[in-house]
N, C-alpha and C positions, 0 to 999 in steps of 0.2 A: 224272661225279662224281670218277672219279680224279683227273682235271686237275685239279679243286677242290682236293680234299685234297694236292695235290703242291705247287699252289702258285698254278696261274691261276687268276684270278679270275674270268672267267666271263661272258656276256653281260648280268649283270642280272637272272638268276633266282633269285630270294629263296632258294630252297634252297642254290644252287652257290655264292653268297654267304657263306651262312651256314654250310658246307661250310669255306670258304677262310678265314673266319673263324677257327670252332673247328683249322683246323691252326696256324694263328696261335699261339692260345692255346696249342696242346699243345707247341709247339716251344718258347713263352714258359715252359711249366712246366719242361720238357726241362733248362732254362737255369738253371734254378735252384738253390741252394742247399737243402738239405731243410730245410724250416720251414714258412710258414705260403701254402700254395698256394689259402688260403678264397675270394679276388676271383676269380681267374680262375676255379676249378670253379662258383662262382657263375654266370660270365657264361658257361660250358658249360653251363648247367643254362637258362638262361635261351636261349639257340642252340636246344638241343634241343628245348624245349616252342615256339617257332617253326615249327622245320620240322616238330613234329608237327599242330600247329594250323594249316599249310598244306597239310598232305598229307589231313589229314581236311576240311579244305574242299574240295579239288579229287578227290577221290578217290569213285566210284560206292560206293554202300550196299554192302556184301559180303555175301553168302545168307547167314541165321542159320543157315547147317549148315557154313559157311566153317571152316576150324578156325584157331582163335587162333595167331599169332606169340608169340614168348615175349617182343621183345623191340620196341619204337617203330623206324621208318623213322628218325629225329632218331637215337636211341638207336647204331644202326649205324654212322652218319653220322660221330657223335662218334668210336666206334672205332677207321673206319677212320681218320679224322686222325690218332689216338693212332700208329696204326702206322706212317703215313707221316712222324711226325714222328721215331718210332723208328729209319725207313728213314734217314733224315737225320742223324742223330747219328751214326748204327753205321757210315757210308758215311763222313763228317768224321773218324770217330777211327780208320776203317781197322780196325774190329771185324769180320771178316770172317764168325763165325758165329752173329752177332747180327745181322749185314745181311741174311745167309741166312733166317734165320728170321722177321725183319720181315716181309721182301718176300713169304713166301709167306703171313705170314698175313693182309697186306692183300691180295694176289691172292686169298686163302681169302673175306675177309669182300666182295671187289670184286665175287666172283660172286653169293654170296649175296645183295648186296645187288638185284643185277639178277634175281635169280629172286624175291625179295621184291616188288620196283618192278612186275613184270610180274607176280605175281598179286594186289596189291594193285588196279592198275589194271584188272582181270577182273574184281574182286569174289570171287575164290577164296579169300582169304586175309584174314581180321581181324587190326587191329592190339590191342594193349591200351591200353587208356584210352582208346578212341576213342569217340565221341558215340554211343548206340545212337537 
């Protein structure tokens, strides 16, 4: 997932796709002017309900005593992009404690998202808005 959000594209799998996508986007927002960023958070919001409508197709029933995520596998996804795109900008303008602070908290959200992936895929862990 990191490589995704860094910048490779990936073997083909619809999430690391859609991963490589959203850093696309977030580096296109990075780039911009402040005004009207409504297309691209659209076409984030449309990424994300993706890889959450992949991940609840491919993903085993979770035990109704599983206790709830707060936040979609998609939802994460997008974040960490947000960071790595952050990573990208603060690293180009030589912002040295803004680079610091990206990196660790896409390191921060890179684990979590693997202690997410790994009890999603156990069934230990409910996402929200998932199909019951």
């Amino acid at each position: 997932m990191m490589q995704a959000v860094c910048g490779c594209t990936g073997d083909g799998d619809p999430v690391l796709l859609a991963a490589h996508e959203l850093a696309t986007l977030h580096e296109r927002r990075e780039q911009l002017l402040p005004g009207d960023t409504s297309e691209i958070d659209w076409e984030r919001a449309r990424l994300v309900c993706e890889i959450d409508r992949w991940v609840v197709i491919r993903s085993p029933r979770p035990a109704t005593t599983a206790p709830m995520h707060t936040e979609s596998i998609g939802a994460v996804i997008d974040r960490m992009a947000h960071f790595a795109a952050l990573t990208y900008r603060a690293l180009a303008c030589g912002a040295e404690p803004q680079l610091h602070a990206a990196q660790l908290r896409l390191h921060e959200l890179a684990c979590g998202y693997d202690d997410l992936v790994n009890e999603v895929a156990t069934g230990t862990r409910r996402l929200p808005d998932a199909a019951d």
